[in-house]
C-alpha positions as CSV (number, residue, x, y, z in Angstrom):
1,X,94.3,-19.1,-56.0
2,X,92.1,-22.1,-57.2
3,X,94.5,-24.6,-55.4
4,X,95.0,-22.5,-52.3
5,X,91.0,-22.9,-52.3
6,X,90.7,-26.9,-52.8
7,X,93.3,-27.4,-50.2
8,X,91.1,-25.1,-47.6
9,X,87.7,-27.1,-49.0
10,X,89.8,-30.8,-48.5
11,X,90.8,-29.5,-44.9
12,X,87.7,-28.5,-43.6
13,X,86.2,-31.6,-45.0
14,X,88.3,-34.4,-43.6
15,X,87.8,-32.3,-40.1
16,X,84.2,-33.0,-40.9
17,X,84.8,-36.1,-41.3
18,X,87.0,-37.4,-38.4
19,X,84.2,-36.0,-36.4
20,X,81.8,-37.8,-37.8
21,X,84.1,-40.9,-37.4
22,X,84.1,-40.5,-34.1
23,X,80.7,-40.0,-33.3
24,X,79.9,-43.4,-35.8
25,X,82.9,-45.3,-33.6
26,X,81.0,-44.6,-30.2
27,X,77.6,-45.2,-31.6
28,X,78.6,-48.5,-33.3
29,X,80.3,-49.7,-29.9
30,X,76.5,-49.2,-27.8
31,X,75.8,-45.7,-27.4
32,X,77.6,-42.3,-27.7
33,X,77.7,-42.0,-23.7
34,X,77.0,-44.1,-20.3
35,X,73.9,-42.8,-18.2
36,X,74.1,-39.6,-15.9
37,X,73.8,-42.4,-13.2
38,X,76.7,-44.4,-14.3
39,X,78.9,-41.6,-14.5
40,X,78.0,-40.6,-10.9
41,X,79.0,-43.7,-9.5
42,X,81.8,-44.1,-11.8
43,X,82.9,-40.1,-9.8
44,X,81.8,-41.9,-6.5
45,X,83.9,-45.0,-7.0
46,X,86.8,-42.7,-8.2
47,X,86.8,-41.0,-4.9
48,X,86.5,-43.9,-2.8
49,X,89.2,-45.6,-4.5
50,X,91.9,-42.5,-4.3
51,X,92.6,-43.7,-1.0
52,X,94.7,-46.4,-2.2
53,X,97.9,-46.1,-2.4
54,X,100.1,-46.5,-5.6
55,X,102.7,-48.2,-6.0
56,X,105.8,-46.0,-6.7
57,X,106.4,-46.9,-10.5
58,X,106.0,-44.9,-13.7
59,X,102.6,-45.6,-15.2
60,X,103.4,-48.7,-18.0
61,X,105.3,-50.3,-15.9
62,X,104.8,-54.1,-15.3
63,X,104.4,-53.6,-11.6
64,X,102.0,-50.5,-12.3
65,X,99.8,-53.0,-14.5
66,X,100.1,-55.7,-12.0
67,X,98.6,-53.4,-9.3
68,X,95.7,-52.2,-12.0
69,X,94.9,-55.9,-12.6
70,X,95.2,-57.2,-8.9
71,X,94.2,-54.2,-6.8
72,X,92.7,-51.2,-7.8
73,X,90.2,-53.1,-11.1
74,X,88.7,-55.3,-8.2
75,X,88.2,-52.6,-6.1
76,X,86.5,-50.8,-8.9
77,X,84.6,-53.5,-10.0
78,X,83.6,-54.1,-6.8
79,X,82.4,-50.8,-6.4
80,X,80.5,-50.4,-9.0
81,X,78.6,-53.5,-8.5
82,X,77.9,-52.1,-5.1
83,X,76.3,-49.0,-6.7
84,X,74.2,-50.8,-9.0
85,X,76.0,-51.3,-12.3
């Protein structure tokens, strides 16, 4: 019964703890979250930028990557700078 307990008491606290991780990770790396306006034009951009078309490729692929780095990350960037950020 004793070990049944430790093993339920080391559980709950390495769940602590990776959530603790986490929340250390994103403060360390400049804030735990990007403004209620940045998110909003981040939405906005999203929106604007469904309308281009994919190519047909599975999502990994070196021409799926190639359109992310020569189309659709400009056009985001782009974007964004447009609204501000």
């Amino acid at each position: 019964m004793k070990r049944k307990i430790n093993i339920l008491l080391i559980s709950i606290f390495c769940v602590g703890l990776s959530g603790c991780y986490e929340k250390g990770v994103r403060f360390w790396n400049g804030g735990p979250y990007i403004s209620k306006a940045e998110h909003k034009a981040h939405e906005e951009c999203f929106k604007e930028l469904e309308s281009i078309k994919e190519p047909k490729a599975y999502i990994g692929s070196k021409e799926m990557q190639d359109w992310l780095n020569k189309v659709y990350g400009p056009a985001e960037r782009e974007c964004m700078k447009r609204k501000g950020f």
